[in-house]
Every structure is written in C-alpha cells, then in structure tokens.
C-alpha positions in Angstrom: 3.4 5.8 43.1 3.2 7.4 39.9 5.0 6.6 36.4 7.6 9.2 37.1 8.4 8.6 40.6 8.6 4.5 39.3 10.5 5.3 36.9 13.1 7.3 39.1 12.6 4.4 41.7 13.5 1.6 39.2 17.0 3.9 38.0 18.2 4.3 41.5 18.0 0.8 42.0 19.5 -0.5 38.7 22.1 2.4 38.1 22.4 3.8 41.6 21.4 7.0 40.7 18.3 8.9 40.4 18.5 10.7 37.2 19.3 9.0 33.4 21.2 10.6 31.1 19.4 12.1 28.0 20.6 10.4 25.0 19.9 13.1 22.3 20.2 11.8 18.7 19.8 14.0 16.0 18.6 12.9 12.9 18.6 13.9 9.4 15.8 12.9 6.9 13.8 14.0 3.7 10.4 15.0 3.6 9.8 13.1 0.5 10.2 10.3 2.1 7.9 11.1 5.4 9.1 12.9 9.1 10.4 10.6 11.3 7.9 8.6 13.5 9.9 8.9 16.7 11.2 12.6 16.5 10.4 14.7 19.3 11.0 17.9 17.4 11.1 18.0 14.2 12.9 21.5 11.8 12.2 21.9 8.3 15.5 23.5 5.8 13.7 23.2 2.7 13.5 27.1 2.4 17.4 27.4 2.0 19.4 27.4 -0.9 19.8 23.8 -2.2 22.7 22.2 -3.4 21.1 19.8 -5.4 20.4 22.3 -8.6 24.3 23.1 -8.3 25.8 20.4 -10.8 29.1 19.9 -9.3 27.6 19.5 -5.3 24.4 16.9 -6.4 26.2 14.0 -6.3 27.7 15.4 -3.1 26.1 14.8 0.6 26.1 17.6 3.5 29.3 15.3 5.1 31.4 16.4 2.3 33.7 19.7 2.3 32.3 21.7 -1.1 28.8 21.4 0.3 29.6 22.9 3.7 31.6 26.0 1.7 28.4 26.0 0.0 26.4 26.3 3.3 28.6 28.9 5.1 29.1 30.9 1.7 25.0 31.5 1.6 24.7 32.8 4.9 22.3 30.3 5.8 24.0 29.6 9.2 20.9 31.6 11.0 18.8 28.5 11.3 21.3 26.7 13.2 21.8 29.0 15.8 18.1 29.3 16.2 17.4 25.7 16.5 20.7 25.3 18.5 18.9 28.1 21.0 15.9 26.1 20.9 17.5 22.9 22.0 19.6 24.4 25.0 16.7 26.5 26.3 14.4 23.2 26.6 17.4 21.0 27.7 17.3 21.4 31.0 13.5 21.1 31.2 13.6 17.9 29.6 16.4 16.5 31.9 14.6 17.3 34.9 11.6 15.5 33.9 14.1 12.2 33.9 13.7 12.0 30.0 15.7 8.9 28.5 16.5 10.1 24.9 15.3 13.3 22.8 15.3 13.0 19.0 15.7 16.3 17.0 15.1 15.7 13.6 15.9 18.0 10.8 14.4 17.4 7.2 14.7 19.0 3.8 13.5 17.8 0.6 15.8 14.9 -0.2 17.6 14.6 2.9 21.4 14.3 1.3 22.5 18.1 1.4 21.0 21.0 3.5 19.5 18.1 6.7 22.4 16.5 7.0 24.6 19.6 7.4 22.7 20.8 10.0 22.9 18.2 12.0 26.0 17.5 11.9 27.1 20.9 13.2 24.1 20.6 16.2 25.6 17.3 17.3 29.4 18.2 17.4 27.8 21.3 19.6 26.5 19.3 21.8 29.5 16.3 21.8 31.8 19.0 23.0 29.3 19.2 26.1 28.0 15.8 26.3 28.6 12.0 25.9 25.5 10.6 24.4 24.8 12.5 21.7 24.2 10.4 18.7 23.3 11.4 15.5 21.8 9.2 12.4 21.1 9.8 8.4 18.3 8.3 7.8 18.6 8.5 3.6 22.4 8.5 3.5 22.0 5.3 5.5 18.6 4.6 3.0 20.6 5.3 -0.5 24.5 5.8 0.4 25.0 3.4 2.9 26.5 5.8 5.3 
C-alpha cells in the first residue's frame, strides 16, 4: 500500500468516506517580512498602485471601504480574475489527489493594503461555493491585531 492509498484507507475508516474536504485558506502577507513557509502558491501585487503613498488611505487596511474604492477605481481588478482562474482550473486536480488543505498566499510590500484586498475578494468567491475556506492576515494579525 502506498501513502495515497493509506491515506484514503485511514479517511474511510475514521470519517466514512473516501475523500477529505480541501480546506483552502488564503492568506495575505508582506514581502518585507518573508513569503509564507507553508503557502502552496504564492502571487505577488507589489506592481499595482499602492495605497500607502495616498495620505488619507495609509493608516487604512485593504478591509476598509476607501481602500477598496481605491482598488476598483484603478482598474487593477485583472489580477484577481487571473489568479481566481488559476485557482479553479487546478482545484479539481488537487481534490482528486485527496489533498487536505491548499494555502494561496498573496503578498505585497507591506501586506496592509493591496494583499489583503485580494484575498478577501478570492475567499468570498470561493465561500459562496464552499465551506472551508479560511482566510488569514498574517500582518494585520502581526501589527493590527485583526
């Protein structure tokens, strides 16, 4: 018996049933402060138009309403659709090979503005399709406490 065929084994004994459910969490992060260890794939938004040099959205985080008008207003929107194409083409691939969780991390230079946006708009694509999607912050959590 292989690792795979254990691994399906030990599921349909435990959870009567032979496939897990892909926990995806999607994380947001800063390059200054290193890529996530455990990301799976990992998308880089430093090219767009930052928020941080505008004085009235620094202090603001990509959860906040005047930094998504900010966002949508530069056209920007492109990346996410490419990296939400990304994601659903490989989806089904991953399931089948009875993956547990898939991190998709997306970084830009701070991690408060441009990251965060984007993956909170991948997640709520995906919540409206699945349960365990999950989605983390890494330097709101870090410096914000969110």
């Amino acid at each position: 018996m292989n690792v795979h065929q254990l691994a399906e084994q030990l599921r349909e004994r435990i959870l009567g049933q032979k496939t897990g459910r892909l926990v995806m969490l999607f994380e947001s992060f800063g390059f200054k402060y290193g890529i996530p260890k455990d990301a799976d794939y990992v998308f880089d938004a430093r090219f767009l138009p930052n928020p941080h040099w505008e004085p009235d959205l620094k202090p603001l985080t990509g959860l906040d309403q005047p930094v998504k008008d900010y966002w949508l207003a530069s056209h920007s929107g492109q990346i996410y659709w490419q990296i939400n194409s990304f994601v659903s083409s490989w989806l089904p691939h991953l399931e089948r090979n009875n993956r547990s969780y898939l991190t998709i991390a997306v970084g830009c230079t701070g991690g408060q503005h441009r990251s965060v946006y984007i993956t909170e708009s991948l997640a709520e694509s995906y919540r409206s399709q699945r349960e365990d999607v999950q989605i983390r912050h890494r330097e709101l959590v870090r410096h914000h406490g969110r």
